[in-house]
N, CA, C and O atoms as CSV, one atom per row, in Angstrom:
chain,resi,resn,atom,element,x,y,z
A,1,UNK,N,N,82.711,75.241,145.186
A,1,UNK,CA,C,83.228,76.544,145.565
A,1,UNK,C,C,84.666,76.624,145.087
A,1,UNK,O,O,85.584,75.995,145.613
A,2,UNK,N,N,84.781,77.348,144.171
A,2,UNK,CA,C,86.302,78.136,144.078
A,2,UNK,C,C,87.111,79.106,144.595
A,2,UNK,O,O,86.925,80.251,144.185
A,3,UNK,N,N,87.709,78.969,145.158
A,3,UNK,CA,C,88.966,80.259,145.710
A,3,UNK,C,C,90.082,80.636,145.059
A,3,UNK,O,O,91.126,79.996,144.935
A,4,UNK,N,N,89.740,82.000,144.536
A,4,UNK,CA,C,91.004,81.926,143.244
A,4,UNK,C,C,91.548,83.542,143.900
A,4,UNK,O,O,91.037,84.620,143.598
A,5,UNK,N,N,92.753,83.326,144.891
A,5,UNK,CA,C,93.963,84.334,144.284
A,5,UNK,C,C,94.516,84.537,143.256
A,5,UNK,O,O,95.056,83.561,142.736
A,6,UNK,N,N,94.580,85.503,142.748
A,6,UNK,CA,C,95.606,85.672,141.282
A,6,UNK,C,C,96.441,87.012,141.109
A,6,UNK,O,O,96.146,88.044,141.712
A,7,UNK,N,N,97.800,86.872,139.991
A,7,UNK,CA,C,98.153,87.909,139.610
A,7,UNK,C,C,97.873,88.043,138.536
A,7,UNK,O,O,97.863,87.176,137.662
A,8,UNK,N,N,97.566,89.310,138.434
A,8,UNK,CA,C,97.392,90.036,136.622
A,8,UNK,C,C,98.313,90.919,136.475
A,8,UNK,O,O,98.390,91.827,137.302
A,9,UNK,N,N,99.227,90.846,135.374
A,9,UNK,CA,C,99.923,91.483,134.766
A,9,UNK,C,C,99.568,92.570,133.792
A,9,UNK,O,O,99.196,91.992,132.771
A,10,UNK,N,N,99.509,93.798,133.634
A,10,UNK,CA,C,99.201,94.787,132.945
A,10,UNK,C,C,100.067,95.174,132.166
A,10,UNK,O,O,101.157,94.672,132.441
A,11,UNK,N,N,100.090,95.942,131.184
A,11,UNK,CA,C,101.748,96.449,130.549
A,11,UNK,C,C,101.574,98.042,131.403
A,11,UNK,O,O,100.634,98.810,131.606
A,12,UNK,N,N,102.820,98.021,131.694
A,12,UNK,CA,C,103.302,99.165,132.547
A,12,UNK,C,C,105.125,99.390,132.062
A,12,UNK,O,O,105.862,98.554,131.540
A,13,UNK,N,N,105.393,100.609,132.408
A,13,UNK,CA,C,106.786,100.956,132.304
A,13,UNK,C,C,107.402,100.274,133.084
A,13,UNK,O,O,108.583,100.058,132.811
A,14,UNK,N,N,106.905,99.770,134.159
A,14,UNK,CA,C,107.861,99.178,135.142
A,14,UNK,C,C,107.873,97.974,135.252
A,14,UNK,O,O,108.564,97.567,136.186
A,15,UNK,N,N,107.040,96.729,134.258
A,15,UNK,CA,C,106.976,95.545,133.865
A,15,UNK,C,C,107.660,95.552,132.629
A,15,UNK,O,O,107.356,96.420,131.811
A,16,UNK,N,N,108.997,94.285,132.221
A,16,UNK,CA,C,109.426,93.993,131.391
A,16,UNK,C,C,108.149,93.282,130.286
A,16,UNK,O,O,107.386,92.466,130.802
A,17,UNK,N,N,108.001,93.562,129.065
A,17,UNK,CA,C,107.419,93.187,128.310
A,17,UNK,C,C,106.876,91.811,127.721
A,17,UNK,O,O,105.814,91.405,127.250
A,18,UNK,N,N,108.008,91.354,127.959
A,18,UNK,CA,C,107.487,89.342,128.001
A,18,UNK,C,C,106.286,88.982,129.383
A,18,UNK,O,O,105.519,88.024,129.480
A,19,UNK,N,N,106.465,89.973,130.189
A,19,UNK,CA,C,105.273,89.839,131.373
A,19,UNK,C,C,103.657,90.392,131.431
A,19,UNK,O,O,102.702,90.087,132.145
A,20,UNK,N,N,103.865,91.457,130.202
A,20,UNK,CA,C,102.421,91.771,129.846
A,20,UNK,C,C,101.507,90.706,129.106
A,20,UNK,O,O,101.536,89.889,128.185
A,21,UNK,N,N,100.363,91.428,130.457
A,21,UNK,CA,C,99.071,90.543,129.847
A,21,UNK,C,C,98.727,88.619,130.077
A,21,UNK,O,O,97.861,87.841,129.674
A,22,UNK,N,N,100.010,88.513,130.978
A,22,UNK,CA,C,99.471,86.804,131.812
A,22,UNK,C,C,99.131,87.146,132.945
A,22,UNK,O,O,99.301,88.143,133.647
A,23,UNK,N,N,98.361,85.691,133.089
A,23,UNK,CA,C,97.973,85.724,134.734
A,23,UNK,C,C,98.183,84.678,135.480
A,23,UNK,O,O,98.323,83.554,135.000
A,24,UNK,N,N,98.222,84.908,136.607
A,24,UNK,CA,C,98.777,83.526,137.216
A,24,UNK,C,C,97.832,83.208,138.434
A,24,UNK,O,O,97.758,83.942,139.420
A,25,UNK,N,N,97.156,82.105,138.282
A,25,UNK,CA,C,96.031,81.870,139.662
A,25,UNK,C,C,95.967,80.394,140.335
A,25,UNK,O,O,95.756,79.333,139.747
A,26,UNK,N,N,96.180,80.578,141.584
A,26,UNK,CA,C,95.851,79.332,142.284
A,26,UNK,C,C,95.073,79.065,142.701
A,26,UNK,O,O,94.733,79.639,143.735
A,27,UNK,N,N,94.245,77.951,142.125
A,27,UNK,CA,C,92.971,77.638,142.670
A,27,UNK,C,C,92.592,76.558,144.097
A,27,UNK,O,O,93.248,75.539,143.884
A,28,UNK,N,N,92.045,76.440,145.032
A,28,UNK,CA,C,91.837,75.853,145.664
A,28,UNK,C,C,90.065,75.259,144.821
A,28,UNK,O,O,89.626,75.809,143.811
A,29,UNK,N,N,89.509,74.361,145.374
A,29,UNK,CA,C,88.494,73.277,144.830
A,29,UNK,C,C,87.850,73.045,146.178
A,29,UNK,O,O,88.517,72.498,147.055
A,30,UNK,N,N,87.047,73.287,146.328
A,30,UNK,CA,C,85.956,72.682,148.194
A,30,UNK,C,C,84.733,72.658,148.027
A,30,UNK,O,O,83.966,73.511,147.580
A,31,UNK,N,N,84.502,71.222,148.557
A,31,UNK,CA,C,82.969,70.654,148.684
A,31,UNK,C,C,82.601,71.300,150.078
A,31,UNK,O,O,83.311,71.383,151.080
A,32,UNK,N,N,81.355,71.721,149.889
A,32,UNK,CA,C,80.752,72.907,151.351
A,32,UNK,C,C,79.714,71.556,151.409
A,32,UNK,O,O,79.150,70.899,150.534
A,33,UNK,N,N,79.759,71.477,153.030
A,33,UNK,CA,C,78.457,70.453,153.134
A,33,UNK,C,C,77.713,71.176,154.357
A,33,UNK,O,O,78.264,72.084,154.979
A,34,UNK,N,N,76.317,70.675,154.689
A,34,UNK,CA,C,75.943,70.638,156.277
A,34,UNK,C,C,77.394,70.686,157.376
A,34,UNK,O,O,77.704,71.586,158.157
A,35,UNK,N,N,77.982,69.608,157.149
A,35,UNK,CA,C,79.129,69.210,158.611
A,35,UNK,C,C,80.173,69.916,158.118
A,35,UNK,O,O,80.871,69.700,159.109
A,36,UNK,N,N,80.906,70.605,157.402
A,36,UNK,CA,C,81.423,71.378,157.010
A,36,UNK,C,C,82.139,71.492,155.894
A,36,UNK,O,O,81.213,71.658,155.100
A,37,UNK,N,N,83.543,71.540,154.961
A,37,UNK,CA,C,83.535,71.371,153.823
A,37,UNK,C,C,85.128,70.322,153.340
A,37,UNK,O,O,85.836,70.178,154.336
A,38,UNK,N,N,85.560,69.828,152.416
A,38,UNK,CA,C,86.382,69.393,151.792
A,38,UNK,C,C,86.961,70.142,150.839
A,38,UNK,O,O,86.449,70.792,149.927
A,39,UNK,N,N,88.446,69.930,151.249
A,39,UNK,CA,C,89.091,70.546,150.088
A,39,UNK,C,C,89.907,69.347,149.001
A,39,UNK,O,O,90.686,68.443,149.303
A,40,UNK,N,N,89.462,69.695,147.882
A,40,UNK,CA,C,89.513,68.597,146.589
A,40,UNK,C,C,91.038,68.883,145.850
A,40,UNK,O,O,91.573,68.087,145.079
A,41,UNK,N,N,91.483,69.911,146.174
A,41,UNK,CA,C,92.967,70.634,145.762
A,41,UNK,C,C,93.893,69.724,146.410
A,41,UNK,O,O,94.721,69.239,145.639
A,42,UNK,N,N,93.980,69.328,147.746
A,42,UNK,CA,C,95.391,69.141,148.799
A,42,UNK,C,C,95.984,68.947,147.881
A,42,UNK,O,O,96.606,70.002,147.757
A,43,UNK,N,N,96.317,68.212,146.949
A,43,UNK,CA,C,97.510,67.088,146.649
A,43,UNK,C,C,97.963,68.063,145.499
A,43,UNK,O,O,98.780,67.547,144.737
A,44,UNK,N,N,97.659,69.176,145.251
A,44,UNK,CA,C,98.020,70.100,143.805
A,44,UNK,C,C,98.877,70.756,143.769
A,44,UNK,O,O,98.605,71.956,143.817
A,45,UNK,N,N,99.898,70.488,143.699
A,45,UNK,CA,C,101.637,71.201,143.990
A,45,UNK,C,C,101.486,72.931,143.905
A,45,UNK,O,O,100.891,73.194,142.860
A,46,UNK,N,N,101.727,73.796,144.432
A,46,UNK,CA,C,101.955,75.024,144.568
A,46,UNK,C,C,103.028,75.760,144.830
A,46,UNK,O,O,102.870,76.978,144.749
A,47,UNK,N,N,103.640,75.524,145.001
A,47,UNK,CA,C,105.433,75.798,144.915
A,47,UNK,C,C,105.977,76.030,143.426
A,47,UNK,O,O,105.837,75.084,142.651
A,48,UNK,N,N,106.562,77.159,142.970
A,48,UNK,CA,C,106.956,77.800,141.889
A,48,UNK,C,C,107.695,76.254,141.260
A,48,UNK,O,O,107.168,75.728,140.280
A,49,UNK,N,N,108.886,75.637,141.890
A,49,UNK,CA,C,109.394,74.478,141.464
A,49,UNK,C,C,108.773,72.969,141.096
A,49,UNK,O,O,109.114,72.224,140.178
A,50,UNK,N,N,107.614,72.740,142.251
A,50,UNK,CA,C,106.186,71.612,141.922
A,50,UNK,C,C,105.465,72.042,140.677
A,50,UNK,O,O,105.072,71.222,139.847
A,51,UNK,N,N,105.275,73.488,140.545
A,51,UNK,CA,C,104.243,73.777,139.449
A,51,UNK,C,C,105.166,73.223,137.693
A,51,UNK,O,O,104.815,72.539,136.732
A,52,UNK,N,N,106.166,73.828,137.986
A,52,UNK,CA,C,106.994,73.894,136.722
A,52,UNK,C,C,107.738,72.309,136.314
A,52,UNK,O,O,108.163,72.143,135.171
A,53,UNK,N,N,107.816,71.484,137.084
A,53,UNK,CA,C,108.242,70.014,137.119
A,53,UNK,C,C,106.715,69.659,136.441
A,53,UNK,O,O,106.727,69.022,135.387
A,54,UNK,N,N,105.726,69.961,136.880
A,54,UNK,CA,C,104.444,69.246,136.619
A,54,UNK,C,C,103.722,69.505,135.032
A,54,UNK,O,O,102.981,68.922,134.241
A,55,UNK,N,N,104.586,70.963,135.186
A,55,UNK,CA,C,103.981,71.478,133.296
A,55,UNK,C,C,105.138,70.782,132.337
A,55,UNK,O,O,104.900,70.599,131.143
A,56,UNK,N,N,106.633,70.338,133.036
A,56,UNK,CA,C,107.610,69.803,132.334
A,56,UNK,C,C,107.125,68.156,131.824
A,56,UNK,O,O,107.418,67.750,130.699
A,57,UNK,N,N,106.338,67.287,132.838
A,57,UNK,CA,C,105.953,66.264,133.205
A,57,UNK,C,C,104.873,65.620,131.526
A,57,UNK,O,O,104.299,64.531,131.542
């Protein structure tokens, strides 16, 4: 099972142009069982500063 919030960027007048057309999504990862489910994500940095250290990395 995936859980994906995301932003989509459109081109609009009111978006600067280097911002059209990315998207940005955080995924969570979960095993669904009988007894209930696991999430396979915890340890996946989500913080604007964790994410960007990790793509620097």
């Amino acid at each position: 099972l995936t859980i994906e919030p995301g932003l989509y960027v459109r081109p609009s007048e009111k978006v600067p142009s280097a911002f059209w057309n990315i998207g940005i999504r955080i995924e969570d990862n979960a095993v669904v069982t009988a007894d209930g489910c696991e999430l396979l994500s915890r340890g996946v940095p989500v913080e604007p500063d964790a994410i960007e250290a990790l793509m620097r990395a």
